[in-house]
C-alpha positions as CSV (number, residue, x, y, z in Angstrom):
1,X,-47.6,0.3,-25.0
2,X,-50.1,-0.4,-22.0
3,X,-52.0,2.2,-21.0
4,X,-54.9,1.7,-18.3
5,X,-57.9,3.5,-19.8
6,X,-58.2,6.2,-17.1
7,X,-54.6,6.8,-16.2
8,X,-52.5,6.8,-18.9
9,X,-53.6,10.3,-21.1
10,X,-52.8,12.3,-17.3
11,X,-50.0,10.2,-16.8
12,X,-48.3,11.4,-19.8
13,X,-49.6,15.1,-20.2
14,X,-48.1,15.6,-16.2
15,X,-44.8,13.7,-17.3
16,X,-44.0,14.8,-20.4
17,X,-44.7,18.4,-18.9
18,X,-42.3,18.4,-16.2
19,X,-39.9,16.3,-17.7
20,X,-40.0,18.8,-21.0
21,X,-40.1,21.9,-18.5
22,X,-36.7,20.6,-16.8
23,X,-34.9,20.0,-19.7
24,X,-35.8,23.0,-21.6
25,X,-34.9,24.8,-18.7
26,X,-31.7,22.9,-18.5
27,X,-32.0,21.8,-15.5
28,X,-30.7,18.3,-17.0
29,X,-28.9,17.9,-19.8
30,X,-31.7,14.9,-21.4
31,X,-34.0,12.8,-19.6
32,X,-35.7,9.3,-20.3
33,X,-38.2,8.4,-18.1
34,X,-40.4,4.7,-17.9
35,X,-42.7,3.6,-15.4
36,X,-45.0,-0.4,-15.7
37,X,-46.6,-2.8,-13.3
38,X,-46.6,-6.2,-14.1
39,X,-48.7,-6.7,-17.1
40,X,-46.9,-3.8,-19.3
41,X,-45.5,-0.3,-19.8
42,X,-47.9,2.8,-18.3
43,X,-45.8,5.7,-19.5
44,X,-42.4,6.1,-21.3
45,X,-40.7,9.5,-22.3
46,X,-37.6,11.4,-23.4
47,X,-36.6,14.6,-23.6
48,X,-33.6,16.8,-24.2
49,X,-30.2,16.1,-25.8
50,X,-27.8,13.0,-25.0
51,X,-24.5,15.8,-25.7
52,X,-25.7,19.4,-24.6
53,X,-24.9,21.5,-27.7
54,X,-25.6,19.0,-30.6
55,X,-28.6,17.7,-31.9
56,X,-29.0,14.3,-31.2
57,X,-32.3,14.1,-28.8
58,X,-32.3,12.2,-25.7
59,X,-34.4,9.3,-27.5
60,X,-36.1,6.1,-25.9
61,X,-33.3,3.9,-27.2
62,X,-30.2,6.6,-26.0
63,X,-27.5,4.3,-23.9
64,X,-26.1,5.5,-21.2
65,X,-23.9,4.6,-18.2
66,X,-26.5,2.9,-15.6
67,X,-23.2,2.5,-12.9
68,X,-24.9,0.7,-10.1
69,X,-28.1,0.2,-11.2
70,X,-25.3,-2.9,-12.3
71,X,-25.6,-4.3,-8.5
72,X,-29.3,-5.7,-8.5
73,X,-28.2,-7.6,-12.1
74,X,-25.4,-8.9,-10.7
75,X,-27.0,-9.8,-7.6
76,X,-29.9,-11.8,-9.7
77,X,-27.1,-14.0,-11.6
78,X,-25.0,-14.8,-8.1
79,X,-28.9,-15.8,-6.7
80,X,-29.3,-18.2,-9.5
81,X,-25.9,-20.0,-8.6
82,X,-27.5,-19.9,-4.8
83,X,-30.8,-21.6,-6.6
84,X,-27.9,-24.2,-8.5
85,X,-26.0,-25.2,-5.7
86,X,-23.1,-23.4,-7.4
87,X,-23.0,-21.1,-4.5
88,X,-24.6,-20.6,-1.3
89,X,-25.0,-17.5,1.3
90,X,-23.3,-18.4,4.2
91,X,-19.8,-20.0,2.9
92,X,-17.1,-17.7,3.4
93,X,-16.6,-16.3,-0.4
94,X,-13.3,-17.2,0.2
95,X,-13.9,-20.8,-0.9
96,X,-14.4,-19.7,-4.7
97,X,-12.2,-16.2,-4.6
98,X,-9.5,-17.1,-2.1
99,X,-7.9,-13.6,-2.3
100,X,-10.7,-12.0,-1.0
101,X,-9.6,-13.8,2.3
102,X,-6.6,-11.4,2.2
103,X,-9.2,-8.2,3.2
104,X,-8.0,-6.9,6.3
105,X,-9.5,-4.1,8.6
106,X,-8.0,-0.8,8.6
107,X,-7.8,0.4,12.0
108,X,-5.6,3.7,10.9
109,X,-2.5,5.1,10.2
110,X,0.8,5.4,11.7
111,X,3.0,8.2,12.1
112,X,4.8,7.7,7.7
113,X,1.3,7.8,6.7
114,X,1.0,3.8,6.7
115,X,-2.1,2.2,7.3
116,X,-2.6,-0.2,10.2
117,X,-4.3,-3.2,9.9
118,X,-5.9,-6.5,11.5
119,X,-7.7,-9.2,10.8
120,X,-11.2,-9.2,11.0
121,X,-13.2,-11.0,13.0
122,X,-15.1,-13.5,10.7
123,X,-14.8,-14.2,7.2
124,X,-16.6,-12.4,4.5
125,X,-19.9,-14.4,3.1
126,X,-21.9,-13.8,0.3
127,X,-24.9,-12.9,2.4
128,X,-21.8,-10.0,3.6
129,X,-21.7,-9.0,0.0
130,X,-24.8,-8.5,-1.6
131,X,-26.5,-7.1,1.6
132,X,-23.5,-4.4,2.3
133,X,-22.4,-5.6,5.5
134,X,-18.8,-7.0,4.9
135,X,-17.2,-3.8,5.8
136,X,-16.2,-2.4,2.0
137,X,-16.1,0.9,0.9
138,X,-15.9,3.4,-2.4
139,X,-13.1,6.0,-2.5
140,X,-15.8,8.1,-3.1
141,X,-17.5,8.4,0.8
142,X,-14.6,7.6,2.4
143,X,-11.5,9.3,3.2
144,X,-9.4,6.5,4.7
145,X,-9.7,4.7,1.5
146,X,-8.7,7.7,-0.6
147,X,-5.8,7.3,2.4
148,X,-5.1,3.9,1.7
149,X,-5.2,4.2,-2.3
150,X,-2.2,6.8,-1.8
151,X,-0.3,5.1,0.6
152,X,-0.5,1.7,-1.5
153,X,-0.4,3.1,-4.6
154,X,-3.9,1.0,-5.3
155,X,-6.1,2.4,-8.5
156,X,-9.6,3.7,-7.6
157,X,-12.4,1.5,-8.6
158,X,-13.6,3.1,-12.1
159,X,-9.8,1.7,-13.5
160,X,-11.6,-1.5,-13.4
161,X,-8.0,-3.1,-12.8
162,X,-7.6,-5.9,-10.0
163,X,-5.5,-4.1,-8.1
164,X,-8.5,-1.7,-7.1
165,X,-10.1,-4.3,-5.3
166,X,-7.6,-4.6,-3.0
167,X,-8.8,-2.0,-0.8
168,X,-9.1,-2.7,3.5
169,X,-12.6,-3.2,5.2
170,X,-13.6,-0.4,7.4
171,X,-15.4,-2.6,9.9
172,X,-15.6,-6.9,10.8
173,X,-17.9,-8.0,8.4
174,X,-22.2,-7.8,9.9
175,X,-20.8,-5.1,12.4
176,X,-22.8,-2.5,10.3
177,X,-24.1,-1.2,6.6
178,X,-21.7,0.4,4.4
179,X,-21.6,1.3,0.8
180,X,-18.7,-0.3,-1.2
181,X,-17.3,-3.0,-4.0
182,X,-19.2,-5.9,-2.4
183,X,-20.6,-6.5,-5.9
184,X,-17.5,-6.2,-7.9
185,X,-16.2,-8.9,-5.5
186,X,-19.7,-11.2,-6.2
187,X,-19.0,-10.8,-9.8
188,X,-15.3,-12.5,-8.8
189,X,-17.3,-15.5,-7.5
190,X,-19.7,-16.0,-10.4
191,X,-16.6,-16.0,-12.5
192,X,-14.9,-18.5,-10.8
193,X,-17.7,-20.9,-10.4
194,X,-19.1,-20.5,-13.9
195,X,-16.2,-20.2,-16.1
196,X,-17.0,-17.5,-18.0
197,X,-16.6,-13.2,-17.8
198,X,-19.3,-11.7,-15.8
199,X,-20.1,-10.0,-19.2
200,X,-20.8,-13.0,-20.8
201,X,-22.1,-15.3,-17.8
202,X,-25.0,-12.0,-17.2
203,X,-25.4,-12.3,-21.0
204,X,-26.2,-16.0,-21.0
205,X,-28.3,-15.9,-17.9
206,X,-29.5,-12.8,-17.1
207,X,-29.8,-10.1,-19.7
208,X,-31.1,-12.1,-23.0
209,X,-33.7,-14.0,-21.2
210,X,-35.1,-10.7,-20.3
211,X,-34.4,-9.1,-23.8
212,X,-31.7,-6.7,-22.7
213,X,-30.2,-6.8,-25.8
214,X,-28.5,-3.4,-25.0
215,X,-27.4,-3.5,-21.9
216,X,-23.6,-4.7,-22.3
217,X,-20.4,-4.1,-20.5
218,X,-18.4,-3.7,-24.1
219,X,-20.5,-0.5,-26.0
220,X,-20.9,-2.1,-29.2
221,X,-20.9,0.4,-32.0
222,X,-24.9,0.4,-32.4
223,X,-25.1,1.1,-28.7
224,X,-22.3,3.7,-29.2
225,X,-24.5,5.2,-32.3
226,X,-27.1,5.8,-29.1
227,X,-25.0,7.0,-26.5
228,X,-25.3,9.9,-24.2
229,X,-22.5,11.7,-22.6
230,X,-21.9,12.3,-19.0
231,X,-22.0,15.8,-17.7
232,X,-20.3,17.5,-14.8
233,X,-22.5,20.0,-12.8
234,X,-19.9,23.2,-11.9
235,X,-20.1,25.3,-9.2
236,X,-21.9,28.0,-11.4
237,X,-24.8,25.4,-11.8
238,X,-24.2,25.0,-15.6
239,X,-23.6,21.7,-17.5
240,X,-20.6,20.5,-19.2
241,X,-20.2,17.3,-21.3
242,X,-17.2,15.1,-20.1
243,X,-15.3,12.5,-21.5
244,X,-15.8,9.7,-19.0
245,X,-16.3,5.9,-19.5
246,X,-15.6,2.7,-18.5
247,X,-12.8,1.2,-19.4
248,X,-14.1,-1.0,-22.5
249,X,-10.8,-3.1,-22.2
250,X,-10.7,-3.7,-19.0
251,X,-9.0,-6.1,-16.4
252,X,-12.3,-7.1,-14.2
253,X,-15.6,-6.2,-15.6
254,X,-17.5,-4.0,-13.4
255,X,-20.2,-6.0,-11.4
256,X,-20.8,-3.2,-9.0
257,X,-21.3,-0.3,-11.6
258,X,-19.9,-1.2,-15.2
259,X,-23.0,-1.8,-17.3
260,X,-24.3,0.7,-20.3
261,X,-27.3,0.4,-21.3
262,X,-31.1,1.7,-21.6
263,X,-34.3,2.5,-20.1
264,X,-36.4,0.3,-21.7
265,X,-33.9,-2.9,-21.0
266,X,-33.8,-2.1,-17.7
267,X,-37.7,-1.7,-17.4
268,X,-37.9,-5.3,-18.2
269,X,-36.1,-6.4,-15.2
270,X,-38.2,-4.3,-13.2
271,X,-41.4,-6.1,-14.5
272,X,-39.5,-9.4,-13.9
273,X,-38.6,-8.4,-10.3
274,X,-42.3,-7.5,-10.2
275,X,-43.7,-10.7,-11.5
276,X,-41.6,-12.6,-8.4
277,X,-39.1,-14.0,-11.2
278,X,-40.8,-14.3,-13.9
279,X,-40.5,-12.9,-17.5
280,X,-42.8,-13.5,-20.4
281,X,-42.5,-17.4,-20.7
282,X,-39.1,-17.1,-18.9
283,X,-38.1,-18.1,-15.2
284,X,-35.1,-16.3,-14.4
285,X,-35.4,-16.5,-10.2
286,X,-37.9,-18.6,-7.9
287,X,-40.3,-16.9,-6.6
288,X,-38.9,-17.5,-2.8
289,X,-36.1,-16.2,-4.3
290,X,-37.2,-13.0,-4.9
291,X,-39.3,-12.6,-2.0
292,X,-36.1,-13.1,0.2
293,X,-34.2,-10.2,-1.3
294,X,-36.9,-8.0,-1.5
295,X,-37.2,-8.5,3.0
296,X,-34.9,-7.0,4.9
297,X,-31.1,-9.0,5.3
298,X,-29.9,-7.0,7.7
299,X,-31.5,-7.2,11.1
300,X,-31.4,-4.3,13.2
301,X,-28.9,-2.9,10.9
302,X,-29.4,0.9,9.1
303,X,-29.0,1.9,5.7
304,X,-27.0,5.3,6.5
305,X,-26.0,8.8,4.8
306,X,-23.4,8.5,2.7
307,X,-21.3,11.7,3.3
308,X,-19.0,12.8,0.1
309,X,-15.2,12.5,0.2
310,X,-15.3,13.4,-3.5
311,X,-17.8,16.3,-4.1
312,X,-17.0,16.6,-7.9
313,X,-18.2,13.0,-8.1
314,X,-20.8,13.0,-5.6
315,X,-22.7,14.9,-3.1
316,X,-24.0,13.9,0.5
317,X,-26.7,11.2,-0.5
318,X,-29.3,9.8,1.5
319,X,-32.6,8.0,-0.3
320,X,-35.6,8.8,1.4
321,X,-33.9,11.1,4.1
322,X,-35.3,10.9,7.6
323,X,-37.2,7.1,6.6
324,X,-36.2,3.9,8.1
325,X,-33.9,2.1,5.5
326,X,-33.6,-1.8,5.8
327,X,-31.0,-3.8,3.1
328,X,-32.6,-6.7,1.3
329,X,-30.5,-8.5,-1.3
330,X,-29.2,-6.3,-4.0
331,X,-32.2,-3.2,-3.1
332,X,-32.9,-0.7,-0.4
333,X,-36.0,-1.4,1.5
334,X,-38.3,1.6,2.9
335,X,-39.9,0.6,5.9
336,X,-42.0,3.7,5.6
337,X,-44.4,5.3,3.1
338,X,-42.7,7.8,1.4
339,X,-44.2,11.4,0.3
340,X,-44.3,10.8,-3.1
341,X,-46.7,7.5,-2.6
342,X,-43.4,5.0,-2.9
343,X,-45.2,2.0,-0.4
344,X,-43.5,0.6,2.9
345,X,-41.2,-2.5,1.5
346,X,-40.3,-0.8,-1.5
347,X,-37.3,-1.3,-3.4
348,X,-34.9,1.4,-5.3
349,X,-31.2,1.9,-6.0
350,X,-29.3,4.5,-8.1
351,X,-26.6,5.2,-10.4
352,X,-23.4,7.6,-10.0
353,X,-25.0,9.6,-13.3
354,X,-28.0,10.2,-11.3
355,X,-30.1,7.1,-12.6
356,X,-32.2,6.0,-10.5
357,X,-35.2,3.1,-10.6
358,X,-37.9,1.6,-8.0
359,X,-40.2,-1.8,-7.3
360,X,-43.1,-1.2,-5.1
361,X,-44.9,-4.5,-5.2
362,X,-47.5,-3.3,-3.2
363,X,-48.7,-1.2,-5.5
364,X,-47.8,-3.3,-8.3
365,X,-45.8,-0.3,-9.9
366,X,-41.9,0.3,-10.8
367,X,-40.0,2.9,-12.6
368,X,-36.4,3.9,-14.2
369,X,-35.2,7.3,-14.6
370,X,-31.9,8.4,-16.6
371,X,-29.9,11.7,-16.7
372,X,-26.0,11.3,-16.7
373,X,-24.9,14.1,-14.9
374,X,-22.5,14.3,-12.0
375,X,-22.0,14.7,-8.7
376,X,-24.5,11.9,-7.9
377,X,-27.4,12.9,-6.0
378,X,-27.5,15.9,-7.9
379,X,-30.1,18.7,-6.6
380,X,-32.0,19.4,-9.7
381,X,-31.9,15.5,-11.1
382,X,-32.5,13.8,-8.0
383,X,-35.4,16.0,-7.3
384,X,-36.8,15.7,-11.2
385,X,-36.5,11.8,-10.2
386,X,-39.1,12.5,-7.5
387,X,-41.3,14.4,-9.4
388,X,-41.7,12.1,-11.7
389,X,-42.1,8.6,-9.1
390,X,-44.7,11.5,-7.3
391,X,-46.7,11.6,-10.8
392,X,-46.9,7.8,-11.2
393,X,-48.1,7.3,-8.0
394,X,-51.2,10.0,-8.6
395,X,-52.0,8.2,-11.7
396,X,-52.3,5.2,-9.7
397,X,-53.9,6.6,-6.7
């Protein structure tokens, strides 16, 4: 492991102490924690159990559910179809996925409890997609698609079945940021363009250049040796393992949220997104590339709360409350410093388990962080999650 010579014995005695302290305390259930910069890995721990209540410890190698840390993968393979010619931003999307031209814009519903609906304005691009501007939404922040699904009969999102896609947009598309299935719908592109599942097509292009060799859609059974559970936070504060996962056989592969795997995999495409594309002797992205989806996509345009229609699932969650949020392509941008150190231009998404990960390449410094515990933004793991990005950064500092 990579350790700068003055950093790296704090580093470790502050993280493995709080990390240790809030799983002990059971705070989470287990925890795996990384952080790197571009030349190699500065700290790496895990603690806990992957199944509160049996023994197996919350290893380096445990697999877990990394839900939409998916997106910025996803978004990496459609940008090398964009560097190929194979696609492009601006084309409506319905050139290569024509029933995504069927999205209309649900403007309410009538007196039986039907929703009314109109065309939008312009067509959806893949700019639309990847920056969350084409007017999607989750079931989980939003009641009118909870509506919808009931009045339609249409599965929510997590049945992976391709009649979940076929949910209304809440506004024209580049009216305004909103969280949704954009990426499922840019996985439905790089499958029609390249032939092959996402699963595969990510495999091929994505994930084995950068040695993810356990990051998968399909658990294998080696992964499945490694894997922790999800836990469901009750309203007495106590942890209970669930029995939730992604359907393994299922009709569309999850390009918005469907991947398993683990911290160290993930770390790698941190480094890569950090080294402007590059990976070892491997070029997955141009550096242009990746300097035009780590600026902001979306103009004037705000990354806003998102407020819970689905509090078992997921709390109220804001990054960075109160701190201009920009959209680049496939991360959130902070156009402010934030208190734990995280630089202005910053990049970081999350996971519905509470995992959570960050780029600053200002101060050449990343991280991943993985509990699986629901709702998302989860009081105790999202603040452990600062904790630990606020340790990094004194190392560094």
């Amino acid at each position: 492991m990579y350790q700068p010579k003055e950093t790296a014995v704090s580093l470790k005695q502050i993280a493995d102490a709080l990390l240790r302290r809030a799983a002990d305390a059971g705070d989470v259930p287990g925890v795996i924690a990384m952080a790197a910069n571009r030349d190699g890995t500065l700290y790496e721990g895990g603690f806990g159990k992957r199944v509160l209540g049996q023994g197996a410890p919350m290893t380096l190698d445990t697999v877990v559910w990394i839900a939409s840390m998916t997106k910025a993968l996803t978004t990496t393979a459609a940008l090398q179809l964009v560097e190929r010619g194979q696609l492009d931003l601006e084309s409506p999307v319905r050139r290569w996925v024509p029933e995504i031209g069927d999205a209309l814009v649900l403007e309410g519903f009538d007196a039986t409890g039907q929703p009314r609906t109109r065309r939008p304005q312009r067509p959806i691009t893949l700019r639309h997609l990847l920056t969350h501007t084409a007017g999607f939404a989750y079931e989980f922040w939003s009641d009118a698609i909870q509506q919808y699904q009931k009045a339609k009969g249409v599965p929510g999102i997590m049945s992976c079945k391709n009649a979940a896609l076929r949910t209304p947009l809440l506004f024209d598309p580049g009216e305004r940021w909103g969280y949704g299935i954009n990426i499922d719908w840019v996985g439905q592109a790089i499958e029609a363009v390249s032939g092959n599942r996402l699963g595969q097509h990510l495999t091929d292009n994505v994930l084995a250049p950068l040695g993810m060799s356990d990051t998968a859609f399909r658990i294998t059974p080696s992964m499945r040796d490694r894997l922790a559970r999800i836990h469901q936070r009750g309203d007495d504060g106590k942890l209970t393992a669930i029995d939730l996962e992604i359907p393994q056989e299922p009709e569309f592969e999850m390009g918005g949220g469907g991947l398993y795997g683990t911290a160290g995999d993930y770390l790698n495409f941190v480094r890569m997104i950090l080294n402007r594309g590059l990976a070892g002797g491997n070029r997955l992205l141009k550096p242009q590339t990746v300097d035009m989806m780590t600026r902001n996509q979306i103009g004037a345009l705000r990354v806003t709360v998102l407020k819970t229609a689905m509090p078992s699932v997921t709390n109220d969650a804001e990054f960075l409350p109160g701190l201009e949020k920009h959209f680049g392509l496939g991360f959130q941008i902070n156009a402010e410093r934030a208190p734990t150190g995280l630089s202005p231009g910053s990049l970081m998404w999350a996971g519905l388990a509470n995992t959570f990960y960050w780029i600053d390449p200002t101060q050449n410094v990343g991280g991943v962080y993985l509990t699986q515990v629901l709702p998302f933004a989860d009081t105790k793991s999202a603040a452990l999650f600062l904790e630990f990005q606020r340790a990094v950064y004194q190392s560094i500092g």
